[in-house]
C-alpha positions as CSV (number, residue, x, y, z in Angstrom):
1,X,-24.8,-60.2,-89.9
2,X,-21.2,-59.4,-91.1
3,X,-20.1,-58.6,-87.5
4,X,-21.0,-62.3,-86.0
5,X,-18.9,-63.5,-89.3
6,X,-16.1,-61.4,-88.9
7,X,-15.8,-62.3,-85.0
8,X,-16.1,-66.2,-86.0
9,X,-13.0,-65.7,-88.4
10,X,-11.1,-63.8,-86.0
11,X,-11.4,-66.3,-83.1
12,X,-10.7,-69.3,-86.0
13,X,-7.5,-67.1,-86.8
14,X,-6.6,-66.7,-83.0
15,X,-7.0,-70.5,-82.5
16,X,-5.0,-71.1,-85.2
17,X,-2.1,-69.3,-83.8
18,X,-2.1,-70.9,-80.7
19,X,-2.1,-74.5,-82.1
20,X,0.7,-73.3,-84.2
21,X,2.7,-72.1,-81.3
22,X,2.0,-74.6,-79.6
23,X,3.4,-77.6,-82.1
24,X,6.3,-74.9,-82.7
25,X,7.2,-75.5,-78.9
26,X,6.6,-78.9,-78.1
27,X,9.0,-79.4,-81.1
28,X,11.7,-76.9,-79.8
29,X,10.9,-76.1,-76.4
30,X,14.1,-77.7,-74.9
31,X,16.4,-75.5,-76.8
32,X,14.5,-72.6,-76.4
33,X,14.6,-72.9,-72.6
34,X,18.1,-74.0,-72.8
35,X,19.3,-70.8,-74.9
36,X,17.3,-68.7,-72.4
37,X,19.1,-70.1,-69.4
38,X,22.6,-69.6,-71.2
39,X,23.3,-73.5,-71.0
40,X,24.3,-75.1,-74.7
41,X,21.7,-77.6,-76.4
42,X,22.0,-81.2,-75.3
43,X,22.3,-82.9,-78.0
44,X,23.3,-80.7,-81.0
45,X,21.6,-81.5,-84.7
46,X,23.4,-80.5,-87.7
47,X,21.6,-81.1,-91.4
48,X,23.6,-81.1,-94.2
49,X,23.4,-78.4,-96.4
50,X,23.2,-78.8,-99.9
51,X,25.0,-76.1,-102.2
52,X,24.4,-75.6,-105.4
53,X,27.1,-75.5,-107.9
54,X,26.6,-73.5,-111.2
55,X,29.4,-74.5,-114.1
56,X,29.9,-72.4,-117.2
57,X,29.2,-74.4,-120.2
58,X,30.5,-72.4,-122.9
59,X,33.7,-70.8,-121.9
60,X,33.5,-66.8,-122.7
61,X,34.6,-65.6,-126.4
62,X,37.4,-63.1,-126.5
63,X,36.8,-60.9,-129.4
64,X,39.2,-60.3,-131.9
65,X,39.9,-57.4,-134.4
66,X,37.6,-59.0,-137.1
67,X,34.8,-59.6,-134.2
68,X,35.5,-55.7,-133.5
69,X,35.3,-54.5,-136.5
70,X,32.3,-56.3,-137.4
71,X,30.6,-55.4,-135.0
């Protein structure tokens, strides 16, 4: 009984895949063909790209003598 199961799961899996690839090259399929053949993409897409920007809040305490010592 486990076999039967496990065959059902694997063919679920394959199908899976295939749909997958298949969305993944109806949505880039141009360019793919278009790197392949050497030729630049027609219309190039740029998104912006965020960057995140860490400040300090506290600016860094130089220790003195007494800090030193106290320490």
């Amino acid at each position: 009984m486990i076999a039967p199961l496990g065959t059902l799961v694997f063919l679920a899996t394959i199908w899976l895949l295939v749909v997958l690839g298949a969305s993944v090259l109806e949505a880039s399929g141009a360019k793919i063909a278009a790197a392949l053949k050497g030729k630049p993409p027609q219309n190039p897409s740029f998104a912006p790209i965020r960057m995140r920007v860490r400040y300090r809040l506290q600016r860094p305490m130089r220790a003195s003598a007494e800090w030193r010592a106290a320490a």
